[in-house]
N, C-alpha and C positions, 0 to 999 in steps of 0.2 A: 850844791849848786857849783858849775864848772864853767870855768870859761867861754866853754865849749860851749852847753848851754844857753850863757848870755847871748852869746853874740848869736846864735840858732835862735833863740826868741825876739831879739830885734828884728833880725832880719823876716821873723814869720809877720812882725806888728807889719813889716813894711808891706810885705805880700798883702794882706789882710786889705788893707788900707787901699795899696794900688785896685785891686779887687772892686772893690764897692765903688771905686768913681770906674768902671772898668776900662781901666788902660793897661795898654799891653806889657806894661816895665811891670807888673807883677811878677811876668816868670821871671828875669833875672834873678827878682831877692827870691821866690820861688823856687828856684835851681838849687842855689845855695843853704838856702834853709834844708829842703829835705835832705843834702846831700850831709849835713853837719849832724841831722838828729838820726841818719842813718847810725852811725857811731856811737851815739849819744844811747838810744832805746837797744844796741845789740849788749851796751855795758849792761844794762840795766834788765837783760833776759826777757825784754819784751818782745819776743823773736818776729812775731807779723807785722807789728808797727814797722821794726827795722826794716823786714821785705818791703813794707807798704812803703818807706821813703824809697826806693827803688824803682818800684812803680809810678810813686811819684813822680820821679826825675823824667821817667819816661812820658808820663801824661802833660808834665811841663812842656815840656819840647813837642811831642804834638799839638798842644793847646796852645803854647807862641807860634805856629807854626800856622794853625786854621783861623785864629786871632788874626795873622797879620794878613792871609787873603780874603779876610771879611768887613776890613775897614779903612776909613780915606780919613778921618780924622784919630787916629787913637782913640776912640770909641766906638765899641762893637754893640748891634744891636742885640735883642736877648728875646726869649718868648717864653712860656709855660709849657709844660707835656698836658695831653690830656688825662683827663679822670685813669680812663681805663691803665696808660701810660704810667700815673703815680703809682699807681695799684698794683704794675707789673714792677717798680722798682723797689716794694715795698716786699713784696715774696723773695724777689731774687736776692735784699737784703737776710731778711731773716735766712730763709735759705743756707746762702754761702756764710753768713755767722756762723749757724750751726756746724757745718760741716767743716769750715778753716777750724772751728775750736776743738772739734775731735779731732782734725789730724794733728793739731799743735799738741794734746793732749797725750796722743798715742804714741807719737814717734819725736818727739822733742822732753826737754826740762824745762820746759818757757814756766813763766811766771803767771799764772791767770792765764790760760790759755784761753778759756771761751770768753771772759771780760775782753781778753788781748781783740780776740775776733771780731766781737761786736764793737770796735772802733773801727780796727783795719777795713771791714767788708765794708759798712757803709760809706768809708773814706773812698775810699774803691771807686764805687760809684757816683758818691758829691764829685770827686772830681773829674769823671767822665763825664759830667752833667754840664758842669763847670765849662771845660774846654768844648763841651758842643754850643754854649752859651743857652741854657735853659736854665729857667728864674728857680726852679723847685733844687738847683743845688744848692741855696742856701738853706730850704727846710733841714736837708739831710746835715747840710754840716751844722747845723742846730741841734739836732738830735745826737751827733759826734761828740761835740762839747761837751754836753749833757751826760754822757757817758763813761767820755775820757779825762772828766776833770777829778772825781773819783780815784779812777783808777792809778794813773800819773801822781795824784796824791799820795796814794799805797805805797805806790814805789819809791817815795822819796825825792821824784824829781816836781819840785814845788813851787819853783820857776817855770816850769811846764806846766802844771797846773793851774798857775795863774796868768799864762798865755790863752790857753784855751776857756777860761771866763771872760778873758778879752777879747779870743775869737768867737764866742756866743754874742759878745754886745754887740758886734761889730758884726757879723752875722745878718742878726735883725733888723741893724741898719739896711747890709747889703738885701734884702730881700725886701725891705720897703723903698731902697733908692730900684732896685731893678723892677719889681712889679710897676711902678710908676713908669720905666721906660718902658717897657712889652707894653702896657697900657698905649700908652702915647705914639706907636708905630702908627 
């Protein structure tokens, strides 16, 4: 556990937290956080995680970005995808797993490359989902948790592992405080 670490896990508690009352000061500790676990998962040879803070950074700043032309109080409204919609995000997940963990496989030394994937890819997407402000991103980062808390174990980084049991609880929250908003429109 590094420094580095701590303070990239508070700052994700913060993200988490602004999230689930959804206000827009999540991407600041947002930015920050992925920019710190960038570093953090390249030490640690989890090569897509590291790409994925990257992507991150960039899906922060679009999503502070579409945040802030969607709302008059610091609160953005949110809605569900349809049936047919979870269904299409549910292939393109599995999908692009499979195929990020063969290339990590083929042409890197990553650590768990196809475990690595099946985080990165559906993080991918939760938080595409996220910054369009649709409620089904918290399933996916449910399923993320669920996956990466394992894995982040393996690797030894165990502060991170026990970030993302607290971004699962908090997760569940955000998907029953947001289904009750999209309810309530």
């Amino acid at each position: 556990m590094s420094p580095l670490e701590i303070i990239a896990t508070l700052l994700g508690l913060a993200n988490i937290l602004l999230l689930v009352r959804r206000s827009i000061w999540n991407y600041p500790a947002g930015i920050a956080m992925v920019s710190l676990y960038g570093f953090i998962f390249l030490e640690a040879k989890l090569y897509s995680d590291a790409l994925l803070q990257m992507l991150f950074l960039a899906l922060n700043i679009y999503g502070w970005v579409n945040w802030s032309r969607q709302q008059q109080d610091e609160v953005v409204p949110v809605r569900w995808l349809s049936g047919r919609g979870f269904a299409m995000t549910v292939a393109v997940a599995v999908v692009a797993s499979l195929g990020w963990g063969w290339l990590m496989h083929a042409h890197t030394d990553a650590a768990l490359p196809y475990w690595d994937a099946a985080v990165a890819m559906p993080s991918v997407l939760a938080q595409y989902l996220l910054a369009r402000r649709w409620v089904d991103n918290w399933v996916w980062w449910i399923i993320v948790d669920l996956i990466a808390v394992p894995l982040y174990w393996t690797k030894d980084l165990h502060l991170t592992a026990g970030l993302y049991v607290l971004f699962g609880i908090v997760s569940a929250t955000g998907l029953r405080a947001w289904s009750k908003a999209a309810v309530a429109r």
